[in-house]
C-alpha positions in Angstrom: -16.1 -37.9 -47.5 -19.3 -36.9 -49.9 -20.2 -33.8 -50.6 -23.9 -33.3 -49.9 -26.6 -30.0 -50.1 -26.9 -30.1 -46.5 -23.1 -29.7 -45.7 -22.8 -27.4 -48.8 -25.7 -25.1 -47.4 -24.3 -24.6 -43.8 -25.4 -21.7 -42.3 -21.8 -20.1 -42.0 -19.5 -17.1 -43.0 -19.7 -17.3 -46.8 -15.9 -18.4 -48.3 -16.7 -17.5 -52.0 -13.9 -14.5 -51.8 -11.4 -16.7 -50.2 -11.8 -19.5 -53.1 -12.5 -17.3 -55.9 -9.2 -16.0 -55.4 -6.9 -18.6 -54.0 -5.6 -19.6 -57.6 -3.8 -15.9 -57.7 -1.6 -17.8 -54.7 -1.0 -20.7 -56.9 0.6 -18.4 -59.5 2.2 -16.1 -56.9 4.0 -19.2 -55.8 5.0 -20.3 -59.4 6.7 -16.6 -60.0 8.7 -17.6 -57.0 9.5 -20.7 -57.0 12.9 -19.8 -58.7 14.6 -18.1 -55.7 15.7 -20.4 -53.4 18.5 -20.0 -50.7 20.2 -21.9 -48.0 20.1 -20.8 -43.8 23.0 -21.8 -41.7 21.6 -23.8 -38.3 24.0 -25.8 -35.8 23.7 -28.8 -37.7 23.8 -27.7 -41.1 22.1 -25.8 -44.0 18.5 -25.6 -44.5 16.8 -24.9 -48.0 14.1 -22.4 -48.4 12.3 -20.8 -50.7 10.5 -17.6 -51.1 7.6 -19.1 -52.7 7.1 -21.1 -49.4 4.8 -18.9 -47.2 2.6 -19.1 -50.4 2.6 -22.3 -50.6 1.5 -22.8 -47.0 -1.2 -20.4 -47.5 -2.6 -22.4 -50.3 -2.6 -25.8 -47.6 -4.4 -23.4 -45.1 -7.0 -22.7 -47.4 -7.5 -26.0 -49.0 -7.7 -27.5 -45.5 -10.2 -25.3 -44.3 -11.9 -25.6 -47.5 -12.1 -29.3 -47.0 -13.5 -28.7 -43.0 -15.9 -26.1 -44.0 -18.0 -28.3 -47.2 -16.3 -31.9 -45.2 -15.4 -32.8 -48.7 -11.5 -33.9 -49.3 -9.3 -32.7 -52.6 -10.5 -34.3 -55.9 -8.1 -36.0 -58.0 -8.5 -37.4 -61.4 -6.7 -40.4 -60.0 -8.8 -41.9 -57.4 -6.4 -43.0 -55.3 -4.6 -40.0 -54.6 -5.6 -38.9 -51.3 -4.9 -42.2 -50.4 -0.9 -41.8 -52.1 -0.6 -38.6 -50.1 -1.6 -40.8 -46.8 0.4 -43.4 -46.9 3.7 -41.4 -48.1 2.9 -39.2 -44.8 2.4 -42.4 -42.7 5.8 -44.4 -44.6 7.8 -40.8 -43.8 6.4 -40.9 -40.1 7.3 -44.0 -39.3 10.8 -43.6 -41.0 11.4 -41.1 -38.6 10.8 -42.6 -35.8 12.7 -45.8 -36.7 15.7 -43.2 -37.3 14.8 -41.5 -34.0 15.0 -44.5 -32.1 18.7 -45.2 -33.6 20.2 -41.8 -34.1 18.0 -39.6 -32.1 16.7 -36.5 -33.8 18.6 -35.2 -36.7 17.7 -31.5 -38.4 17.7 -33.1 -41.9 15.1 -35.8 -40.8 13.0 -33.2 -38.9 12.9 -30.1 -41.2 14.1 -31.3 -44.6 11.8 -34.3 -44.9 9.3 -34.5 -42.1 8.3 -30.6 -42.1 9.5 -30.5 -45.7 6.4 -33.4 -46.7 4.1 -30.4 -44.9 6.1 -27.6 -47.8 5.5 -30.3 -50.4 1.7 -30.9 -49.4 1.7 -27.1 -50.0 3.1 -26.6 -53.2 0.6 -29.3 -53.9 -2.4 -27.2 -53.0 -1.0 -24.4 -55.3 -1.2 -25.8 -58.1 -5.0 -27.4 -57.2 -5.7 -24.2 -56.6 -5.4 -23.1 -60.1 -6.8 -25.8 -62.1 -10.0 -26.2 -59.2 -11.3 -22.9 -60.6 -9.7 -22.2 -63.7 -10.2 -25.2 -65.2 -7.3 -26.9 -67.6 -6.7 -22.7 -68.7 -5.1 -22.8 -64.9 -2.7 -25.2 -66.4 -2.0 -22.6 -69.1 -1.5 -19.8 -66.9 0.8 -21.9 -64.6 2.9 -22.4 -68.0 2.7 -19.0 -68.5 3.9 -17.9 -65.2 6.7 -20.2 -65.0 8.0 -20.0 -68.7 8.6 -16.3 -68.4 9.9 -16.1 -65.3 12.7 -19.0 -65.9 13.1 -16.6 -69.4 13.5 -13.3 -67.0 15.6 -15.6 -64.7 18.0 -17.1 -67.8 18.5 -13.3 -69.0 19.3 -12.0 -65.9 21.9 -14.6 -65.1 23.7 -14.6 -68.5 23.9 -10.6 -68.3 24.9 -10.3 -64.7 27.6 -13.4 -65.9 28.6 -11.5 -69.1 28.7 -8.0 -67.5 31.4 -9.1 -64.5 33.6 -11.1 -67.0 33.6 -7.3 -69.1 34.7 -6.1 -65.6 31.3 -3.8 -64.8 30.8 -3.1 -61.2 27.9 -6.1 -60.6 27.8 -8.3 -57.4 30.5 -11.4 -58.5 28.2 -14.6 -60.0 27.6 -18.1 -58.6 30.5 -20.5 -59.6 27.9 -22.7 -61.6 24.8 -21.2 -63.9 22.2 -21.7 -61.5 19.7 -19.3 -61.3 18.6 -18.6 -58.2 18.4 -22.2 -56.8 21.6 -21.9 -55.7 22.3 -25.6 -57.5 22.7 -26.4 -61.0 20.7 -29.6 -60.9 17.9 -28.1 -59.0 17.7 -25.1 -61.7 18.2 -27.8 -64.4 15.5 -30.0 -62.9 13.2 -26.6 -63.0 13.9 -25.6 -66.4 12.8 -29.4 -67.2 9.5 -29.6 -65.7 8.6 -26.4 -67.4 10.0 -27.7 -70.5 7.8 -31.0 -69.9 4.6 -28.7 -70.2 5.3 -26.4 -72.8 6.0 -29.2 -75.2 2.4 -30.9 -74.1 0.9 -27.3 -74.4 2.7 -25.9 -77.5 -0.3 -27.4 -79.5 -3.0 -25.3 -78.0 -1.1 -21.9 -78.9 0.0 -23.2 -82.6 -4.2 -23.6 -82.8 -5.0 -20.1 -82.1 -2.2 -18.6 -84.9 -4.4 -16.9 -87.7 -3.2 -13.5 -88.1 0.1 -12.3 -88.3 0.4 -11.1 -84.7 -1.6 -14.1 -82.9 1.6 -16.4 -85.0 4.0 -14.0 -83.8 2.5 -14.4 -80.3 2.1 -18.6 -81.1 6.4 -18.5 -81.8 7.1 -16.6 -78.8 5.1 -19.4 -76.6 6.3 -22.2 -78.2 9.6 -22.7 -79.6 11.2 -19.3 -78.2 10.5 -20.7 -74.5 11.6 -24.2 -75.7 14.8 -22.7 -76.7 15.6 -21.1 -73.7 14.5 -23.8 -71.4 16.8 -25.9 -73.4 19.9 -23.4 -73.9 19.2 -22.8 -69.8 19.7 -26.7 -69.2 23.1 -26.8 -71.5 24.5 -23.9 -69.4 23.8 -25.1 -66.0 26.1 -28.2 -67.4 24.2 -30.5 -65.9 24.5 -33.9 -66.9 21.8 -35.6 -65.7 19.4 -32.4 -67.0 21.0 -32.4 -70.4 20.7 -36.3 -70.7 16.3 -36.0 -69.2 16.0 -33.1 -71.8 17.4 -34.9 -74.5 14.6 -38.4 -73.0 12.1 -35.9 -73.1 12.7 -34.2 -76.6 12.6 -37.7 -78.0 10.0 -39.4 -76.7 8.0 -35.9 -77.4 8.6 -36.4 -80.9 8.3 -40.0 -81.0 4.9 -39.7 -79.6 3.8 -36.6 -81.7 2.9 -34.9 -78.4 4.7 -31.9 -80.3 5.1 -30.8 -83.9 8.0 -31.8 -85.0 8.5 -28.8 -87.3 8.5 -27.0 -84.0 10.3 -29.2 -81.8 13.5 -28.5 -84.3 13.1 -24.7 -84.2 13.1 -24.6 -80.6 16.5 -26.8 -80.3 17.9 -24.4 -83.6 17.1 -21.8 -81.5 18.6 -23.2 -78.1 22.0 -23.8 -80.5 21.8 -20.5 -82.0 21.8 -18.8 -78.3 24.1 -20.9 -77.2 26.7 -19.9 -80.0 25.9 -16.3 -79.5 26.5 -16.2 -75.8 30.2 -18.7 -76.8 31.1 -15.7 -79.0 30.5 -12.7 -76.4 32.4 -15.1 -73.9 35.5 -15.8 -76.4 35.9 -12.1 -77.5 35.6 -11.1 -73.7 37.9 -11.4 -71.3 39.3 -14.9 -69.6 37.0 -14.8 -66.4 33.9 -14.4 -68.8 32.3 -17.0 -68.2 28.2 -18.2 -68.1 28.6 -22.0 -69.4 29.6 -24.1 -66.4 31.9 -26.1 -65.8 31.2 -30.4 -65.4 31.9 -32.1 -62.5 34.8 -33.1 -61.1 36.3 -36.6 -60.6 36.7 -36.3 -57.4 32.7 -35.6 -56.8 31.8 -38.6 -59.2 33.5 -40.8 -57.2 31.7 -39.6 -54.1 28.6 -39.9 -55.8 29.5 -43.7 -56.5 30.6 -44.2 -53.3 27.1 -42.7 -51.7 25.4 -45.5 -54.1 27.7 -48.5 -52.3 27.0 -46.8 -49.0 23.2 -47.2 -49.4 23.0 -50.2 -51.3 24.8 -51.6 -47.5 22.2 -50.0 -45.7 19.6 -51.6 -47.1 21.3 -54.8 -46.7 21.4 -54.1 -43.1 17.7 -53.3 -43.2 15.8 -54.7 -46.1 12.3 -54.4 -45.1 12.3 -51.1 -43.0 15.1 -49.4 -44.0 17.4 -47.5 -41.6 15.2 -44.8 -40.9 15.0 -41.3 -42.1 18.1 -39.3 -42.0 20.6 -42.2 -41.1 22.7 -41.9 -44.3 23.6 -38.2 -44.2 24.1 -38.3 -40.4 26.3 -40.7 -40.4 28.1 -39.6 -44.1 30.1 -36.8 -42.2 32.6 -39.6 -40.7 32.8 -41.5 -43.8 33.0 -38.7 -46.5 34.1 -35.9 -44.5 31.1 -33.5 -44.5 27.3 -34.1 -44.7 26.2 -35.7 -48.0 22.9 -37.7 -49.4 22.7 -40.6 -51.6 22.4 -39.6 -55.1 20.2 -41.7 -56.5 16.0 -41.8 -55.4 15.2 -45.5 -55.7 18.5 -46.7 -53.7 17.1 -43.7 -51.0 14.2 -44.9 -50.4 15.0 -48.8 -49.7 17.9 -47.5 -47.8 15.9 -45.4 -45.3 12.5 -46.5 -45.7 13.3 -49.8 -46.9 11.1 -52.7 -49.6 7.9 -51.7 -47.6 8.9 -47.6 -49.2 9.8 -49.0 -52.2 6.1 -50.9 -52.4 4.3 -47.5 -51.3 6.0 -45.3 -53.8 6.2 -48.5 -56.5 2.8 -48.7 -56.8 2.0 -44.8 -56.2 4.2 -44.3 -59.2 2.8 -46.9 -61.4 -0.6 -45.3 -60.7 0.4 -42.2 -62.0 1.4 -43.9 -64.8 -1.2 -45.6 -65.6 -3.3 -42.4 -65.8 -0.5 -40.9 -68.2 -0.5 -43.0 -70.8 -4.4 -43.0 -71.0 -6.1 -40.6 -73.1 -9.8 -39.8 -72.8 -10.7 -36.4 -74.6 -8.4 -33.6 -76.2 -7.9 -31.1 -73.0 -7.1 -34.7 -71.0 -4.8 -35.4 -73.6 -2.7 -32.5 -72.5 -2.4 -32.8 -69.4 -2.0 -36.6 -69.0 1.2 -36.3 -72.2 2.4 -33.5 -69.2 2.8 -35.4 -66.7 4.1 -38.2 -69.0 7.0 -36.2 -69.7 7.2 -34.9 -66.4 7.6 -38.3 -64.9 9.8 -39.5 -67.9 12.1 -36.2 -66.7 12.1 -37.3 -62.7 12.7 -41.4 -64.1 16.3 -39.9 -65.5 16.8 -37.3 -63.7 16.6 -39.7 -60.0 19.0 -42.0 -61.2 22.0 -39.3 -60.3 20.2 -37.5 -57.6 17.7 -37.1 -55.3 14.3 -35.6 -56.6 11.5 -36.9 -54.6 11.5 -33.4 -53.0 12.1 -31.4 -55.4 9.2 -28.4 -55.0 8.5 -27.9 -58.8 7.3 -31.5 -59.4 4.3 -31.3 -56.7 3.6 -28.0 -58.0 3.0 -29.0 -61.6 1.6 -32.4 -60.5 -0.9 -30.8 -58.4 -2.2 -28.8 -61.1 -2.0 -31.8 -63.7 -4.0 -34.1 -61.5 -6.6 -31.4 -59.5 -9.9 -31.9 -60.5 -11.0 -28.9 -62.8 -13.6 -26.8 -61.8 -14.2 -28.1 -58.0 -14.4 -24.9 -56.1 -16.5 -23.3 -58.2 -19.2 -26.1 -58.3 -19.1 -25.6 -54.6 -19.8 -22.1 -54.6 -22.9 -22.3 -57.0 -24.7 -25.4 -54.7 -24.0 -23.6 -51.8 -25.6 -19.9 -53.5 -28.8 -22.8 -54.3 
């Protein structure tokens, strides 16, 4: 669709308030993207989030935004409206080749098929706040999410710290998790904010001149690296501490970040890490904040979900099993409801080669437009999303990620056009 003066110029209800604004939802829903929580239904749990309504409020208005001046989202890769398509199209018909053997399952339905709608949201939020704020969106989305995983990372080491001393505070989660309620989805958080404030930690050491604007310059740089990090090490997850530790080097390697900086922010991560050892060690026993790492017992399940769908897709190579096969049918082989652990072996197990092609060559586009650099703002936000898809590489080899919220928030706002909405308002004021 083209954008032309004659659509532009329409003679309807004017909808400069409701764009001008719309970005404020796009940072509402980064504050909340941290507290997540699980609703019991007949056939199992449900995620949800309380940034979600948000989220849905920033589709609305992108969709009516694209009715009203007939004009679709703007990407800087081409292709994009054409990713989001087909993944909707692939997910469709995956459902309904799982329908047609299993019937309807809640996980297919809700988690994936109404979940791609959630996604699609979270997605608009974060166009939102680059299509009017330009790449200082992308800043502000930092911003936002640094301090509120800071706030979050506090909060949960005090609370922790506080029980173990025997205070009267509501008992802690098992694992250091946030509010996720899972320590790989809170690790997998941490890291995508991570993957932007390294990109980004250049544009704050440029502004330091005086001694409060360097003051200011530390604190937004390798303070939040520090936590981020320290946050990652605590939630003991493996497959976070192993993408952090991908990231961090291929950062420095690159010379997306100073180097100088890149060592005080992991001095600092050790540093807090050995202060919060110490209040734990002169504390009681059941102080505890650094979790605990997996069992064997859940590492051999985990394998055992990789065998699983590496034999579905050998059933079904082209077309996969359909959506939501696996974990229905993983309650009589495991004992309770389960997924396969592992992204790539996912998606040619349910949605089979023609999934892998889809999302193959959707990811190598993204790529692609990564590892190109065109001017210094670009720069930024391509070596973010670089990182950010170096994280997911790693991090979906031991789990799951496609869905994770926090990716298709960042993304959106790494690869929206900057500056669409308010070109619109100014042709349609002509």
């Amino acid at each position: 669709m083209s954008l032309t003066r004659q659509s532009v110029c329409q003679p309807k209800h004017s909808m400069k308030p409701m764009i001008k604004y719309s970005y404020l939802l796009g940072l509402i829903t980064a504050s909340a993207i941290f507290f997540q929580f699980h609703v019991a239904l007949p056939a199992g749990l449900i995620n949800l989030n309380l940034a979600d309504p948000f989220a849905m409020l920033s589709f609305f208005i992108l969709l009516v935004n694209a009715l009203f001046f007939k004009r679709l989202p703007q990407w800087r890769i081409a292709e994009f409206n054409w990713i989001l398509i087909l993944f909707g199209v692939l997910l469709l018909t995956a459902y309904v080749i799982g329908w047609m053997k299993i019937g309807v399952t809640q996980w297919a339905l809700s988690a994936r098929l109404v979940g791609w709608v959630v996604l699609l949201g979270y997605l608009s939020a974060g166009y939102l706040i680059v299509a009017y704020l330009g790449d200082k969106g992308i800043r502000r989305l930092l911003e936002v999410l640094a301090t509120t995983a800071i706030v979050v990372i506090v909060w949960s080491i005090t609370v922790r710290l506080l029980y173990g001393y025997g205070f009267d505070v509501s008992e802690p989660t098992h694992n250091f998790e946030g509010f996720s309620g899972n320590r790989n989805a809170f690790a997998f958080q941490l890291l995508a904010i991570l993957a932007l404030t390294l990109a980004y930690s250049k544009t704050y050491n440029l502004r330091a001149g005086s001694v409060n604007v360097r003051f200011l310059s530390a604190w937004q740089s390798w303070v939040p690296l520090g936590f981020l990090f320290a946050g990652i090490i605590w939630s003991a997850s493996r497959a976070g501490v192993l993408a952090a530790v991908v990231v961090l080097m291929v950062a420095g390697y690159k010379k997306i970040v100073d180097r100088r900086l890149l060592l005080l922010g992991v001095l600092f991560a050790v540093l807090l890490w050995l202060l919060i050892f110490i209040l734990q060690y002169l504390g009681p026993d059941n102080s505890t904040v650094q979790s605990q790492i997996s069992s064997a017992d859940s590492n051999q399940e985990r394998w055992a979900t990789l065998f699983y769908g590496f034999e579905m897709w050998r059933l079904s190579p082209f077309f996969g099993e359909g959506l939501g096969v696996f974990i229905a049918n993983s309650t009589e082989r495991f004992g309770h409801p389960t997924v396969i652990h592992n992204t790539p072996l996912w998606i040619l197990a349910e949605l089979g080669l023609v999934g892998a092609l889809v999302l193959g060559w959707s990811f190598l586009k993204l790529w692609g437009y990564s590892i190109k650099a065109v001017s210094t703002q670009d720069e930024l936000s391509r070596s973010a999303l670089l990182l950010l898809l170096i994280a997911f590489i790693v991090f979906s080899q031991f789990h799951e990620m496609l869905f994770q919220r926090i990716i298709w928030l960042v993304g959106g706002a790494l690869l929206g056009s900057q500056m669409v909405f308010r070109h619109q308002i100014l042709a349609k004021a002509g």
